[in-house]
C-alpha positions as CSV (number, residue, x, y, z in Angstrom):
1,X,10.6,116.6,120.0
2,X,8.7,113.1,120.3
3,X,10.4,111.4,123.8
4,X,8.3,108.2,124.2
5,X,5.6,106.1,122.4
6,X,3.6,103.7,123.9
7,X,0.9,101.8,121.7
8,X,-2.0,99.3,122.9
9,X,-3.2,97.0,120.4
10,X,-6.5,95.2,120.4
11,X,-7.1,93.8,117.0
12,X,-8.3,95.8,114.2
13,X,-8.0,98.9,117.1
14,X,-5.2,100.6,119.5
15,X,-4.5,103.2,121.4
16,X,-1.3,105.5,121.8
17,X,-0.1,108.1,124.4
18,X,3.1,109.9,122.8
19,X,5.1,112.4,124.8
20,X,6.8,115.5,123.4
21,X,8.1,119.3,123.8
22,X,7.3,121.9,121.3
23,X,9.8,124.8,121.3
24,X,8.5,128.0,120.1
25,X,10.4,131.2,119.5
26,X,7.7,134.2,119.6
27,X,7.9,137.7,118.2
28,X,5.7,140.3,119.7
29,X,4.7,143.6,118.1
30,X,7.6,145.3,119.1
31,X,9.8,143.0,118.0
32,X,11.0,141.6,121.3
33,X,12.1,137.8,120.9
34,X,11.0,135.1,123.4
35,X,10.7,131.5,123.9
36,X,7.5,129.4,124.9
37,X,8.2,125.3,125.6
38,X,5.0,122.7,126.3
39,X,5.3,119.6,127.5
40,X,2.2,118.2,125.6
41,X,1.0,114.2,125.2
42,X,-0.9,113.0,122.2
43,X,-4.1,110.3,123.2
44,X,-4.9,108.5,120.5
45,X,-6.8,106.1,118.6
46,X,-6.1,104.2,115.8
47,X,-7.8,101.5,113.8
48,X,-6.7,98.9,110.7
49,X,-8.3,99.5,107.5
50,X,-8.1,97.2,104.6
51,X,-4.6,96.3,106.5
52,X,-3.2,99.7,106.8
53,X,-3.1,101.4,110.4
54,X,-4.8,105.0,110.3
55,X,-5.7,107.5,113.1
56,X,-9.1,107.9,114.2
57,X,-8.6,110.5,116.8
58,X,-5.8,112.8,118.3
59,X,-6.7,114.7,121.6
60,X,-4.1,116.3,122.8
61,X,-3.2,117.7,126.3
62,X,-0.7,120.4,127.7
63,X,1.2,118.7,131.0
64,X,3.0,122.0,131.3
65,X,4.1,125.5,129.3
66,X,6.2,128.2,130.1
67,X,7.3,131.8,128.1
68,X,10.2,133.4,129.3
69,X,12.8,136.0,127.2
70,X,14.8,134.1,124.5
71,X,18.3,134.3,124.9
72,X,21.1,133.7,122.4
73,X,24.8,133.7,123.6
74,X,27.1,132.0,121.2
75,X,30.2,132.8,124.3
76,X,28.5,130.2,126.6
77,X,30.9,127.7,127.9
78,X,28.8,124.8,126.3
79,X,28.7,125.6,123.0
80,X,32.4,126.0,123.0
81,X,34.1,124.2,119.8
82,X,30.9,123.6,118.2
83,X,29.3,125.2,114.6
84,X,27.0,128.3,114.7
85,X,24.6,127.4,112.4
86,X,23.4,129.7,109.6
87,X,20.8,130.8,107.1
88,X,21.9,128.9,103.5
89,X,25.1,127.8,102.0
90,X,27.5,129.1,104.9
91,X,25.6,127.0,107.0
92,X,28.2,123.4,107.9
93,X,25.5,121.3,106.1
94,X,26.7,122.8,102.9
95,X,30.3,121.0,103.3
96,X,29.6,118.1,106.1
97,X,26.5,116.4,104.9
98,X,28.0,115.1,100.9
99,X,24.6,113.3,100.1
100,X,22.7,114.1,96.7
101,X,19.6,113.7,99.3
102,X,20.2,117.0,101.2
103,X,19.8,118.3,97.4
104,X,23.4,120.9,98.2
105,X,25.1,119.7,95.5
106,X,25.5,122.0,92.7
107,X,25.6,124.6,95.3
108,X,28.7,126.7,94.0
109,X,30.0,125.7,97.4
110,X,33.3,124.0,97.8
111,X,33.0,120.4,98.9
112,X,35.4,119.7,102.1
């Protein structure tokens, strides 16, 4: 998830910091399921060529990371009323999103 961008510019140069979180759902050897998040910011430099802006160079830095056991409960009071998403066509995509652009059409599926 990108939160914030904030770009310098100096002419035909800039620089960028960009904040995000990267969710990551592990599986160890056994099996066992868990969840590592990073806070993480992205330096970088970019530069104008022939009037097109390009990187140059990314370094990128961990602010903060944890792993702890991932946890699933569909029951919890906050996700109440809402659509458990799924793998394919009984997923609510198939019948909400009605755009040729999500490519669902021809699906079989009944449009609602």
């Amino acid at each position: 998830h990108v939160h914030n961008v904030t770009i310098a510019l100096d002419g035909e140069r800039a620089e960028g910091e960009v904040y995000l979180t990267a969710y990551n759902r592990l599986r160890s050897a056994d099996g066992v399921l868990s969840d590592f998040v990073q806070g993480l910011r992205y330096l970088d430099h970019y530069r104008r060529d022939t009037g097109r802006w390009r990187f140059e160079r990314r370094t990128v830095v961990c602010d903060w990371a944890q792993q702890g056991p991932s946890v699933w409960d569909e029951s919890h009071p906050l996700i109440a009323g809402k659509r458990i998403g799924r793998s394919g066509p009984d997923d609510a995509s198939y019948s909400v999103l009605r755009s040729p652009l999500f490519g669902r059409y021809g699906s079989g599926r009944e449009e609602r």
